[in-house]
N, C-alpha and C positions, 0 to 999 in steps of 0.2 A: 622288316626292321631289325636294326645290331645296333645292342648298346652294349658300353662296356666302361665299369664303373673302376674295375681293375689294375688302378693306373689310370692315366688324363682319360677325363671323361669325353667319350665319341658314340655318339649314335649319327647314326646312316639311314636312309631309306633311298631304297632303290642308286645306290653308291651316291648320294650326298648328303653332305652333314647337314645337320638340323639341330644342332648346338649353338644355340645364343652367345653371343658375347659380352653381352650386358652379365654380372655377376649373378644379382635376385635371380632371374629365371633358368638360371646354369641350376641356381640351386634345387629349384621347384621342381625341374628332369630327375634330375640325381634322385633325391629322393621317391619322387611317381616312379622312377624305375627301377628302386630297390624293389618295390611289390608292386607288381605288376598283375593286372588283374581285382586288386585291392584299391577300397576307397580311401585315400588318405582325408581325412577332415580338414576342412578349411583352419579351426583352431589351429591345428597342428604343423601345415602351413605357413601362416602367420608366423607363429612362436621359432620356423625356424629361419624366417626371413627376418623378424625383426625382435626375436627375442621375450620378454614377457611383459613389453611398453609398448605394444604397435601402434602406428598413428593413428589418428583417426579417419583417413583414407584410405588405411592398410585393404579393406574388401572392394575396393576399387580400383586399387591399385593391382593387388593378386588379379583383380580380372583381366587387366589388362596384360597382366604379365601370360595368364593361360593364352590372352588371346592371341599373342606375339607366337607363342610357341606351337598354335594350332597353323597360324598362317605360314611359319616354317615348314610345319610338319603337310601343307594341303599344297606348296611348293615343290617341296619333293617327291611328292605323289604323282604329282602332275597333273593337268586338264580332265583327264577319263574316268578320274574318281573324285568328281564330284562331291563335296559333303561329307568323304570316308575323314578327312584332319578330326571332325566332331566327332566320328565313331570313335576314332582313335585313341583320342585326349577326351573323354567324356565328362559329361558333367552329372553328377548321383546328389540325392538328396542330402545337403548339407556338406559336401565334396569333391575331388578330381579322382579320375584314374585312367594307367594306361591301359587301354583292351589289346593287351598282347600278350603272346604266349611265355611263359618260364622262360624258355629257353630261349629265347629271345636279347636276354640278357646275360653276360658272362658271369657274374657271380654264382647263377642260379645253376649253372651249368658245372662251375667249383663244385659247389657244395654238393653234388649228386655224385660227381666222384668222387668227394672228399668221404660221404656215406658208403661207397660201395668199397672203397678202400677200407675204412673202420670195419667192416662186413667181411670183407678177407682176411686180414689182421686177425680178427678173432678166430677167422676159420683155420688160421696156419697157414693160407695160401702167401706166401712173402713174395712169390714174384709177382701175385695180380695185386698186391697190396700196394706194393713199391711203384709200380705200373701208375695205376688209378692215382695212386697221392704224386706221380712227378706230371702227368696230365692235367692233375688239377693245378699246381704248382706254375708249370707249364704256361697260365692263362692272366697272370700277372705280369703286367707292365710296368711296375711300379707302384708305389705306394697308392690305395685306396683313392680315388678322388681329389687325387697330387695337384690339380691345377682347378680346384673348386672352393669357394669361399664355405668354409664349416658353421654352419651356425648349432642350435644345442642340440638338434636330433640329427643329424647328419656326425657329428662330433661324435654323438654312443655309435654311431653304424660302425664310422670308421675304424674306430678303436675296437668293434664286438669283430670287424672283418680282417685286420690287423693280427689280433691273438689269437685267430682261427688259424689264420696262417702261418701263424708260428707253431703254433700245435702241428699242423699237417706239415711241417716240415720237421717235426723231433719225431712223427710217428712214422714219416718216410725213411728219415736216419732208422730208426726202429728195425722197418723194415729189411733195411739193406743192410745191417749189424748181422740181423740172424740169418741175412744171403750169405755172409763171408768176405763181406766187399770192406772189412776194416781199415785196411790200406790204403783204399783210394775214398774215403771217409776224412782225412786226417785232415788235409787243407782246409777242408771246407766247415768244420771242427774248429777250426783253431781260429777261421773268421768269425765263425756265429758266438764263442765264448768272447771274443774282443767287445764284441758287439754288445751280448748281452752278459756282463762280467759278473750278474748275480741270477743268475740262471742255473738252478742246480741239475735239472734236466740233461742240460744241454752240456754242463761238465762231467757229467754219469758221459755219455756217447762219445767225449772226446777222453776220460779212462777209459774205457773198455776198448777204443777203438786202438788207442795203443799201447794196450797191453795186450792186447793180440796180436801185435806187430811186431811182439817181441822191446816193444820200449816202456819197459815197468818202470824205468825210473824217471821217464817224462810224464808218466803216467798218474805219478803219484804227486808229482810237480805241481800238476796240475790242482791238486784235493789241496795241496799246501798253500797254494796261492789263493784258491778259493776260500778255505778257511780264513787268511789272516785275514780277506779283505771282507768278509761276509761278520768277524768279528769286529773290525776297524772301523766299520761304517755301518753296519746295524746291530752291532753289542749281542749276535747269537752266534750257535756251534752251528757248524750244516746240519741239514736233515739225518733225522738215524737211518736212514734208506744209505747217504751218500758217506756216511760213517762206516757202514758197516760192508758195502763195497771197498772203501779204501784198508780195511782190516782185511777182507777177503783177498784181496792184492797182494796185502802183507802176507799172506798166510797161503797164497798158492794155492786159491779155491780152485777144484778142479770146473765148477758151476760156473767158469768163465769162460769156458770154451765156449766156443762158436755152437757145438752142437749138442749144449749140455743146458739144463735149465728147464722151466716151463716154455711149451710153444709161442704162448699166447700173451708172457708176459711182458711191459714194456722197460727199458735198460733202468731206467729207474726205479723202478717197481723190482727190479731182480731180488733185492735183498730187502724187502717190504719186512715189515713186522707181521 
């Protein structure tokens, strides 16, 4: 079995989907397949099918909903296995789960390299770092569950897998800052600050990335812009981290070179208190 939550949800057995098209039990996958191996509770279930007013057929209804997805899933299996759709899609005291492995699922598959990346990062290895974080990068098809109905516990996943991703992409810029690769940084810099226009992080990577490029004064542009709009619309100064980078700018720290600085630190972090 391949599922992949990653972008539009698809799971496979044996190359056929087994993806409902009815909405509720798209939902009931999603979630069984975020933890895999794990009992999700029927409450839990419920609450994310229908919120915290389920009807009063809601445990009749879930059943039928598992039942639709076991007969998919005993479909694609085929004839020779017998019985394996109930291994599969099991039923535990007070629960469902999928009995499949980790990796089975692409998130889970993220997140192992997203760890062995953090793991490198700390070690100073920047090429296994960059490596690990654009592989795991690499396994996104789009937005979280792009084409799944959200109800309240699918809503925190998406958002918790969401700002994972954005982290593992300012720790991969991290990475590739301290390769030397500032130059071809820039474009893709100047999309993700569009994007996220009150991201201080992510404006530290697109200073530094050119002002190593020799462009100090789009550089600084950039701190100016973020300031007025960081003041204009939430009434505060930037962080002293992004203060004290844009003084350093000013000031021709030699701490900005490429090969100057702690190993281990991240561009934001450079000028930490």
């Amino acid at each position: 079995m391949k599922i992949q939550v990653l972008g539009p949800l698809s799971a496979e057995v044996n190359g056929g989907s087994i993806v409902p098209t009815a909405g509720k039990p798209r939902q009931i996958l999603s979630l069984l397949a975020l933890y895999p191996g794990r009992v999700m509770p029927v409450p839990m279930l419920m609450e994310e099918i229908w919120g915290t007013q389920p009807p009063q057929s809601a445990l009749t209804t879930l059943q039928t909903y598992i039942l639709q997805l076991r007969r998919r899933l005993g479909t694609a299996m085929g004839p020779d296995a017998p019985g394996a759709a109930k291994e599969v899609l099991a039923t535990r005291h007070g629960g469902y789960l999928m009995q499949i492995p980790a990796q089975s699922v692409d998130v889970h598959e993220y997140e192992r390299m997203v760890t062995e990346g953090r793991a490198a990062f700390e070690a100073g290895d920047d090429d296994s770092s960059a490596g690990c974080f654009r592989h795991a990068l690499d396994l996104w098809r789009g937005p979280a569950l792009v084409d799944v109905r959200l109800g309240p516990i699918l809503e925190i996943e998406v958002m918790r897998l969401e700002e994972s991703r954005l982290g593992t992409i300012e720790r991969r810029i991290d990475a590739d800052l301290r390769l030397g690769r500032h130059s071809e940084l820039i474009a893709e810099l100047t999309e993700l600050t569009a994007r996220y226009p009150q991201h201080e992080g992510l404006h530290s990577q697109a200073m530094v990335a050119l002002y190593r490029s020799g462009r100090q004064a789009s550089a600084l542009d950039i701190y100016r812009k973020l300031r007025v709009r960081l003041i204009e619309e939430l009434g505060v100064e930037p962080s002293p981290q992004v203060q004290r980078l844009h003084q350093a700018m000013l000031a021709v720290d030699p701490q900005l070179d490429v090969t100057a600085g702690p190993r281990r630190s991240s561009t934001f972090d450079l000028y930490a208190a």
